[in-house]
N, C-alpha and C positions, 0 to 999 in steps of 0.2 A: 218134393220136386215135381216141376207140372211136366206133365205128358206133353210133347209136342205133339202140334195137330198136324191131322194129315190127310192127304186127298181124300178118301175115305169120309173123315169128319166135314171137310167142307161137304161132301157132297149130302150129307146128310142135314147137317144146317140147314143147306138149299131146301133140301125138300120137305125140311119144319115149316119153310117159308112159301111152299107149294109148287116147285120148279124142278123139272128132274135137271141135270148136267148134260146140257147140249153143247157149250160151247168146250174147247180144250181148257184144259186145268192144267198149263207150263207155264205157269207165270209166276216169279221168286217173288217175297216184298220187296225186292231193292227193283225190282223191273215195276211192277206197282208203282213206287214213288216217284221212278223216272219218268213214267208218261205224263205225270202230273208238272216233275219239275221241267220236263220238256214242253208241256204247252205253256208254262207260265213264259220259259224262255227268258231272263232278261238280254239277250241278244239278241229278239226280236222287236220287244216291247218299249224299251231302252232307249235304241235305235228310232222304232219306225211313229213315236206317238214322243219322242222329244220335244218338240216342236212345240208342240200342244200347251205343254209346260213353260216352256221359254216365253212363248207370246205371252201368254195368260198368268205373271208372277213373276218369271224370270230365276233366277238362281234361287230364290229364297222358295219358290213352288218346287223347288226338287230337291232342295239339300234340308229342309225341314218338311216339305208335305213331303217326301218320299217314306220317313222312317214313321211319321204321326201315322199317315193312312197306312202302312204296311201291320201295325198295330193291331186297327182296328179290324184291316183282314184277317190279322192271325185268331182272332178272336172267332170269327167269323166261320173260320177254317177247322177249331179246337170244337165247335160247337156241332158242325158237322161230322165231325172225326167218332164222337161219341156214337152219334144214329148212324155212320156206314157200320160201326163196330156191332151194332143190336142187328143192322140187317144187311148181309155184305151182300146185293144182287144185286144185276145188272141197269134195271129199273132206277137204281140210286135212287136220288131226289123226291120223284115222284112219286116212289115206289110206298117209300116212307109216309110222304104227305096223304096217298090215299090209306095207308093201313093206321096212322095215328088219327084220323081226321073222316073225312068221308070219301066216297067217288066223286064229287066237286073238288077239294082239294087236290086230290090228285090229277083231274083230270087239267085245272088250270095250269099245277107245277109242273105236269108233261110239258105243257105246250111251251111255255114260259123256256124252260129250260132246253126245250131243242130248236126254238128258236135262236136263241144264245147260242147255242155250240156250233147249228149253221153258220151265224155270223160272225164269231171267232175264227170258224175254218176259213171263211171270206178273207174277213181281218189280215188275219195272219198270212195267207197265202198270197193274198193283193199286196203285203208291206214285202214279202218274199221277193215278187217281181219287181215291186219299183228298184230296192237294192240291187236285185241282178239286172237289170237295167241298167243301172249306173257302171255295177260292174263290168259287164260286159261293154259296155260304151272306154272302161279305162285299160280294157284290154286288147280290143278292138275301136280305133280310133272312126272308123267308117261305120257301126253302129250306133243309130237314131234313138237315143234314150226319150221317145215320143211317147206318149200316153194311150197311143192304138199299138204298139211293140211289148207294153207295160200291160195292157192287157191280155193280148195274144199268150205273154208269155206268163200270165195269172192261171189262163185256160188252160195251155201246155202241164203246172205245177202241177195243179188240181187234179188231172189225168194221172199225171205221174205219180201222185199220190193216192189217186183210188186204183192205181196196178198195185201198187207198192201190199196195201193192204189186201188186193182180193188174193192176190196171187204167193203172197210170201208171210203166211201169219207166223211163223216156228220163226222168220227172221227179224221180224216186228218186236217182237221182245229182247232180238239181239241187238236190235240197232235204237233203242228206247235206251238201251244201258250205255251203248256207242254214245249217243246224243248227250246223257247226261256229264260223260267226261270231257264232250267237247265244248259243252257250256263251261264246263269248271277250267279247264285246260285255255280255251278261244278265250273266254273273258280275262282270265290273268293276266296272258299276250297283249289285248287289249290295254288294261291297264298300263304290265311294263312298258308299252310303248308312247302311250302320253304322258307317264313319268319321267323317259330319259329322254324321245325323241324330241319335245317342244324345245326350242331357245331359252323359252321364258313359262312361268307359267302365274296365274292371275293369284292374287293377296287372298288371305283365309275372308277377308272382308267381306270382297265381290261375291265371295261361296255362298257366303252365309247372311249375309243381309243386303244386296243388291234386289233390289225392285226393276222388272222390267214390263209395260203394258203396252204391246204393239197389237193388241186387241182391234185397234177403233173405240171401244170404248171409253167412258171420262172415269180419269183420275180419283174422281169420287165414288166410284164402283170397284175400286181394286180389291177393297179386301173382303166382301160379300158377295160378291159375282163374277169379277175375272179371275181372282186368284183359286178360288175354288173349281173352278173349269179347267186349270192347270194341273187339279188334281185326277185326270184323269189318267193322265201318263201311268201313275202307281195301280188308279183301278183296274186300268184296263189290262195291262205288265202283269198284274198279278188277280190271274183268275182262270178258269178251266180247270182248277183243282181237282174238284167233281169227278174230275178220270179216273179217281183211283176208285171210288164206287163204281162206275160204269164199267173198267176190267174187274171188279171183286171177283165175278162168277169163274175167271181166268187166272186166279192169283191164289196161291197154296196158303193157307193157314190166313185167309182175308178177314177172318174178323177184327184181328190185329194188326196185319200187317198193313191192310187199307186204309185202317184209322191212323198209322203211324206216319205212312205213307204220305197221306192228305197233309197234314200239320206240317211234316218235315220238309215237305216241297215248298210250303208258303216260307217258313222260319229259313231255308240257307237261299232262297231265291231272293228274298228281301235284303239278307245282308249283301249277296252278293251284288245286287242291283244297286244300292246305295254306293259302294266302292266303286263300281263302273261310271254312273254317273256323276260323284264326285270328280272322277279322272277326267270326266268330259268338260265338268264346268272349272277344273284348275287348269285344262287347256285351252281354254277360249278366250285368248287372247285378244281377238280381233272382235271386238264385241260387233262393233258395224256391218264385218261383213257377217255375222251370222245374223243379224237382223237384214240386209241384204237379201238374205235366202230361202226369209222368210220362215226362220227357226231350223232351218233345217239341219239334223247333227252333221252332215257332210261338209258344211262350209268349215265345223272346227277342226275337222280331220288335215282337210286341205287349207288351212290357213297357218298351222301349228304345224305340219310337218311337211317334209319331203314326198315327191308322188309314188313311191314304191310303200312307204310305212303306211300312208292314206290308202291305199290300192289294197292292203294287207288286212286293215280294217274290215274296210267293204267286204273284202271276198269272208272271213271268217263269222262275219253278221249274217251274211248271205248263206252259210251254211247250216247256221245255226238255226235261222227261221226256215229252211227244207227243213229240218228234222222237226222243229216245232209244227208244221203243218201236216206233218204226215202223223202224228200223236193227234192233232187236234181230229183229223179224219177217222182214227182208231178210236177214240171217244164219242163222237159221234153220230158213225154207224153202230155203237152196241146202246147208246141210248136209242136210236130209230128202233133196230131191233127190238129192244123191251118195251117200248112204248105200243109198236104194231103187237108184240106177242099176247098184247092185252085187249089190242081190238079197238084203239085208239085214231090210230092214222089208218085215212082212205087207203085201200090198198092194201089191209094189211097184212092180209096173208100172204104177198108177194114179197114187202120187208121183214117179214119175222123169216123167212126162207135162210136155211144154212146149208150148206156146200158139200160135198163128202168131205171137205179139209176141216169142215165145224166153221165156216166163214161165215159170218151175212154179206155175202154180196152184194144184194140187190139194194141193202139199208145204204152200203157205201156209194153204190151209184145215185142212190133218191139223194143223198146229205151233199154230195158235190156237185149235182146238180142243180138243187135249190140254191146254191154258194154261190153261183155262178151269176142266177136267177139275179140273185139279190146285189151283184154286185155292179151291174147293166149301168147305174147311174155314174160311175165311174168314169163312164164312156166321153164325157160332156163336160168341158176347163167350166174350173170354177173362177168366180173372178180373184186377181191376182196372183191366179193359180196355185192358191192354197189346196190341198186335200180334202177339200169337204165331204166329199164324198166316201171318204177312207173313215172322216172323223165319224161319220154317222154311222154307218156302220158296226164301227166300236164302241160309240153308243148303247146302238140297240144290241151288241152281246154283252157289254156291259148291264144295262138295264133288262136283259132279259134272266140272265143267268143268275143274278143278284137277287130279284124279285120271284125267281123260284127256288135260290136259297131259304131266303124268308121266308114261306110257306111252311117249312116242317119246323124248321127252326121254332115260329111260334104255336104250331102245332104240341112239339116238343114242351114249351113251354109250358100251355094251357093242362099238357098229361099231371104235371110236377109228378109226386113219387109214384105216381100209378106207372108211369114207366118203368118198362124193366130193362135195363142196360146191357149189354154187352162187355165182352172180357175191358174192353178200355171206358173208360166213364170220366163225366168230371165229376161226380161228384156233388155235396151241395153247390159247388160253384156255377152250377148251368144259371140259378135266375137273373146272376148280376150278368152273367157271361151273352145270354139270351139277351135282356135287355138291349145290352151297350148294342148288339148285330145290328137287331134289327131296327133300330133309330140310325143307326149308318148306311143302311141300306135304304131307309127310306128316304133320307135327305141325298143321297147319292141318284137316287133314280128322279125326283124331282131338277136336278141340276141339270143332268145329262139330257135332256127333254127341250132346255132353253136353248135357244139360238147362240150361234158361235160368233160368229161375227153381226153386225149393225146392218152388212145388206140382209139379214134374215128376221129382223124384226118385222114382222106384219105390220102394215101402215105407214112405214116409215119413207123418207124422203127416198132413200137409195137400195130401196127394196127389188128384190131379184129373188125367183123361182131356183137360179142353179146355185143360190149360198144357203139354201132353207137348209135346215140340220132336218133330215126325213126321220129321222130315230120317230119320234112320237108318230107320225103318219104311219110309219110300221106297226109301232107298240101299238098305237089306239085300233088302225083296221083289225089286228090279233087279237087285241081284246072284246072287240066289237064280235069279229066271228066267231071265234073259238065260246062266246057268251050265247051269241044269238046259237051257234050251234047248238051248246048243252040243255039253253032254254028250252028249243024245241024239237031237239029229237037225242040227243046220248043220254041226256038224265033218264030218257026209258030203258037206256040197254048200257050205259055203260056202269059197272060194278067194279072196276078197280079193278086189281091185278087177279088175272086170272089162272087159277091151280093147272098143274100139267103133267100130276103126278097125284098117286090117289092118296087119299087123306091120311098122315103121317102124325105121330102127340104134335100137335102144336100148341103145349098146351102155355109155353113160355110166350108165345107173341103176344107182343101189345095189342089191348084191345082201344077199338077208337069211342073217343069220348064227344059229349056234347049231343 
């Protein structure tokens, strides 16, 4: 019979791996898993990047690409589950990419990856307020569901989510477990309400083989280019995983239960998300007016039912992405933290700072404040008043997150059996497993990169500055810096993760190759 593990061994882990235990060690695996399946959210994701999907394929981009690309995440997710399992610390990602690889490697997959979690915090917290926005407009008949209200009230969340975390960490793992019943609980309601409430509801036909391209684009790009931009509804819905590595250092018995954690969040978010959105496209009945609104899920809520059930919607989506935003700011601030603890990000000794409560404070102030930063273009209607500005965004945490997945993943790879695994493994199965990733992630971040719509085509007839998809103009200026940066001055000084406790047997870690 195996010994369970226990504060104690975690904390000794850590400091195999050179870290003494600064931050609080109360965090269950089932609190673990939650953060993760609370930032995937499908009552945020679902909801606020539907749209995306509708235009771009139509029913057939959500009732078929939702379960194909959910797949190919879980893959993605099982691959990472094995490397949180060999090194459960805060650093996650990066941490790995520089101990398998070099101080380049890691130094890119930091940035890659907290760039990404910024803009999921964005993401997520900006799709937060347009829904309360709405809602509050169906509760209040005299509130201005305007796009300067939709910000204010982005700014408001954002705030209220870095109190949330600075001030109430012991409740942060109470309300991550809260969240994840409310997704399991909110989403059902959901469902049973577009099962019984519509009159009518659309043919297994419409679900499963209706084509729709209100892109602008021509017909002859459907299934190469528009339908595959529809798939970002699933990329985007399901991702932020990564959290349960970024809590490891906070989570009891994390070499397992992080790895279990990570997998388990993508495997029941996925199913659940497919059920919800099926419900959404058996009640879309009015196919016109949700093209109308320019894909947006609110037209099927209030076209398909009564304004109390539609109102009931709203308000339980609207909960659901608070909760998901306030995880996405818990994840993070402990990547900024690991990141600064290594001497990484300017400043750093002001974001590695923890609290008498064990907080990083300061990381959660720097992560919502760049959130904020990044989210400015928002500010300014796009034409037709799509969300451009929302989609880019999601993009680039799409594309950032994903691309510093990649990094250890094939770092991972390149070790084959010189790696030494942790209590969860795949097994010989990593090379096929490895493979399939990271060619999914690389045609995924070429996708997201191209224009959304035809006014954002450079050159083009009906070309305009406020429909450019800025995703690349971010990734590339990051890449650009964060390059020129290491070129001429961190490759002198930056060495990867650095020890903070004196030399301990490490004699089990992987050594980097190449």
């Amino acid at each position: 019979m195996t010994r369970p593990l226990t504060t104690d061994d975690d904390a000794k882990r850590l400091a195999e791996l050179g870290y003494r235990q600064e931050l609080s060690r109360t965090w269950s695996g089932f609190s673990n898993f939650a953060i993760s399946f609370s930032i995937i959210s499908i009552l945020a994701g679902c909801f606020t990047t539907f749209s995306q999907a509708w235009n771009n394929g139509g029913p057939v981009a959500i009732s078929w690409g939702w379960p194909l690309i959910s797949i190919f995440i879980l893959i993605i997710g099982l691959c990472m589950s094995e490397l949180v399992s060999a090194y459960p610390t805060a650093g996650g990602i990066y941490w790995w990419a520089a101990k398998m690889g070099r101080p380049v490697h890691g130094w890119f997959t930091g940035w890659f990856n907290l760039i990404g979690l910024v803009a999921v915090t964005a993401s997520v917290d900006y799709g937060c307020a347009t829904f309360m926005n709405i809602t509050l407009n169906r509760f209040l008949p005299g509130w201005e569901p305007s796009l300067t209200n939709a910000f204010v009230l982005f700014a408001v969340i954002l705030v209220l989510h870095a109190l949330i975390n600075i001030f109430s960490h012991r409740l942060i793992s109470v309300l991550q477990n809260v969240s994840v019943w409310w997704h399991v609980f909110g989403a059902a309601v959901v469902v049973l309400i577009l099962v019984f409430g519509p009159d009518e509801h659309q043919s297994m036909s419409f679900v499963f083989t209706e084509t729709i391209n209100n892109s602008g684009f021509p017909d002859s790009s459907y299934w190469f280019y528009v339908l595959p931009l529809g798939f970002l509804l699933t990329q985007y819905t399901i991702t932020g995983f990564d959290a349960c590595a970024h809590v490891s250092e906070e989570t009891r018995g994390a070499s397992t239960a992080a790895a279990r954690g990570l997998w388990q969040s993508i495997f029941y978010s996925a199913i659940g998300g497919w059920i919800l959105l099926l419900a959404f496209l058996f009640a879309a009945t009015d196919v016109e007016a949700v093209n109308d609104a320019d894909g947006f899920v609110g037209a099927i809520f209030d076209s398909a039912l009564p304004g109390n059930l539609a109102t009931a919607i709203f308000t339980i989506s609207t909960i659901g992405q608070f909760f998901c935003g306030m995880s996405c700011v818990t994840s993070m601030s402990r990547m900024t933290y690991a990141f600064s603890r290594d001497g990484a990000v300017p400043g750093w000794r002001l974001w590695s700072k923890v609290d008498r409560n064990r907080t990083p404070v300061n990381a959660i102030v720097f992560g919502c404040a760049a959130a904020l930063v990044l989210t400015l273009p928002a500010l300014y209607e796009a034409p037709d008043g799509l969300p451009l500005a929302f989609y880019a965004v999601v993009s680039v945490a799409v594309i950032g997150l994903y691309i510093a997945f990649a990094i250890p993943i094939w770092l991972r790879l390149r070790m084959g059996d010189a790696f030494r695994p942790g209590p969860w493994t795949l097994g010989t199965k990593y090379k096929v497993m490895c493979w399939i990733a990271l060619v999914e992630i690389v045609i995924v971040s070429v996708y997201f990169v191209m224009p959304l719509v035809p006014a954002a085509v450079p050159f083009g007839a009906d070309f305009t500055w406020t429909a450019v998809n800025y995703s690349p103009i971010v990734v590339g200026v990051m890449v650009l810096g964060v390059g020129l940066w290491w070129a001429l001055s961190a490759r002198y000084w930056f060495t990867g993760p650095r020890r903070t406790i004196e030399e301990v047997d490490a004699a089990d870690e992987n050594e980097p190759v190449g």
